[in-house]
N, C-alpha and C positions, 0 to 999 in steps of 0.2 A: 908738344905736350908740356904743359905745366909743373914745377918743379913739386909740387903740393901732389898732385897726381900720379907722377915717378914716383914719390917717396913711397904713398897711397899702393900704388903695385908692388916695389920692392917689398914691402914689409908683407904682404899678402902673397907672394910666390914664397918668400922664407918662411911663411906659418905653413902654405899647404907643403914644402920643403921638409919640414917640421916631422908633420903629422904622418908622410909619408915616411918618414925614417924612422920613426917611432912603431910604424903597423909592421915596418916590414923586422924591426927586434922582436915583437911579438910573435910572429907568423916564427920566426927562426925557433925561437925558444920552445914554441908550440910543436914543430918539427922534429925537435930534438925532443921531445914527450911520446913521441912515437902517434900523435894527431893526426889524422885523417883533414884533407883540405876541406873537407865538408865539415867537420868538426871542430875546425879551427876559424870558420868560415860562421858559423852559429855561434862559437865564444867569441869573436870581436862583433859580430851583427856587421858582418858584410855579406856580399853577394859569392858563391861558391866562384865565378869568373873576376873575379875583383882579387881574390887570394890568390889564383892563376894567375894572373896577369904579373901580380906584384910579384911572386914565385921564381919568374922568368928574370928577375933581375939579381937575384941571389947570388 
């Protein structure tokens, strides 16, 4: 692998890194609102199995 291409990845597992640490602060706060996963699932517009999944890492 190309060192141009490594970097290309790294920087791209640390933004979806990111983004997934970011949904699951949300999901938390929304939890702590007394949200329903379906309801917290319709305020970020993800899929109601998408908030489960992230859910399980809490």
């Amino acid at each position: 692998m190309k060192m141009e291409e490594r970097d290309r990845q790294i920087k791209e597992e640390g933004r979806e890194e990111g983004e997934r640490s970011k949904l699951l602060s949300q999901i938390q706060k929304k939890l702590g609102k007394g949200m329903t996963i379906e309801e917290i699932a319709e305020a970020l517009e993800e899929e109601p199995a998408v908030i489960k999944e992230l859910m399980g890492s809490l």
